[in-house]
N, C-alpha and C positions, 0 to 999 in steps of 0.2 A: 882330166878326161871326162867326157860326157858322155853317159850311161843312156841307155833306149828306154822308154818308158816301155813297158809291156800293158799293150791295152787286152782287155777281156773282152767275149762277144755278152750278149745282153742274156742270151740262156743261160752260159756257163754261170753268171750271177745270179740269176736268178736261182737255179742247182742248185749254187753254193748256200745262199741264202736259204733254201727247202731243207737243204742238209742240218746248218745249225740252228735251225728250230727242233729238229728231232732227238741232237744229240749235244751231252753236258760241254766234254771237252773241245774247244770251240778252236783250243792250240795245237789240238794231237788232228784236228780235221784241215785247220789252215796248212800244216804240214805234209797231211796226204795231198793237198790239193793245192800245192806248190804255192802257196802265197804266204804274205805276210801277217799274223790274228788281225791287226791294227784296219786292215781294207778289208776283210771279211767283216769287225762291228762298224765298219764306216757302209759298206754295203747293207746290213740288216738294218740300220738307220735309217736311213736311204729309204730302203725298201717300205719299211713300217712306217713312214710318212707320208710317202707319195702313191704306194703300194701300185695300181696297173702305170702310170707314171711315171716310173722311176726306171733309170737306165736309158736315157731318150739316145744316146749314141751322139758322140763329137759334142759333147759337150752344149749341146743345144737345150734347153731345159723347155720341156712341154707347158704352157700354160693353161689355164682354162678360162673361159670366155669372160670371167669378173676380171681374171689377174691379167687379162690383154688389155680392156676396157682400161682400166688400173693405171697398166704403166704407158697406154697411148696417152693418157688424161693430163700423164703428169709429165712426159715428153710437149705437149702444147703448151703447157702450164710454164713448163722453161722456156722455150722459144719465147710465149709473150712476156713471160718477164725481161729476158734479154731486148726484146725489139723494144720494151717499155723503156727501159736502163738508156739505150740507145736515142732514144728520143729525147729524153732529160737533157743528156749530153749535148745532144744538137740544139736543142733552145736555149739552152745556157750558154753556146758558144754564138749562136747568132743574136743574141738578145746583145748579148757583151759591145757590138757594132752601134749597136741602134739607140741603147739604154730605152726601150721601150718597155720590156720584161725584166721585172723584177724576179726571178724563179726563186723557188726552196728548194 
């Protein structure tokens, strides 16, 4: 049987998160506040890394303008590798006809 995942709105996290910064037992509050400790220290994680950031909702993760720059650079960076790969293949197969190309 498959179980429903229970999502949180991005306040009630952040609450939760304002909560156990103020207080010690972090299991007697996951309890009041019907969750599990284990996603409450994954939520303060969370939080103290990314702090205004954190919680982007559906799983979408907010970048900033290096980490978009980043990972556009290194999406082109595959593509031209692949279309390079691609190319090799083709002169080594058309060369193979003609014997005029030697390739490495």
């Amino acid at each position: 049987m498959s179980r429903e995942r229970k999502t949180y709105p991005k306040e009630f996290k952040l609450m939760s998160v304002e909560l156990s910064n103020t207080r010690k037992d972090l299991s007697g509050l996951a309890k009041e506040l019907d969750i599990p400790p284990s996603l409450l220290y994954r939520w303060r994680r969370e939080y103290a890394g990314k702090l205004n950031n954190s919680f982007p909702g559906n799983g979408k993760v907010s970048l900033t303008s290096a980490e978009q720059e980043l990972a556009e650079l290194k999406k082109e960076l595959r593509e031209t590798q692949m279309e390079r790969d691609i190319l090799k293949k083709a002169v080594s197969i058309f060369s193979r006809s003609d014997g005029k190309y030697s390739g490495s």
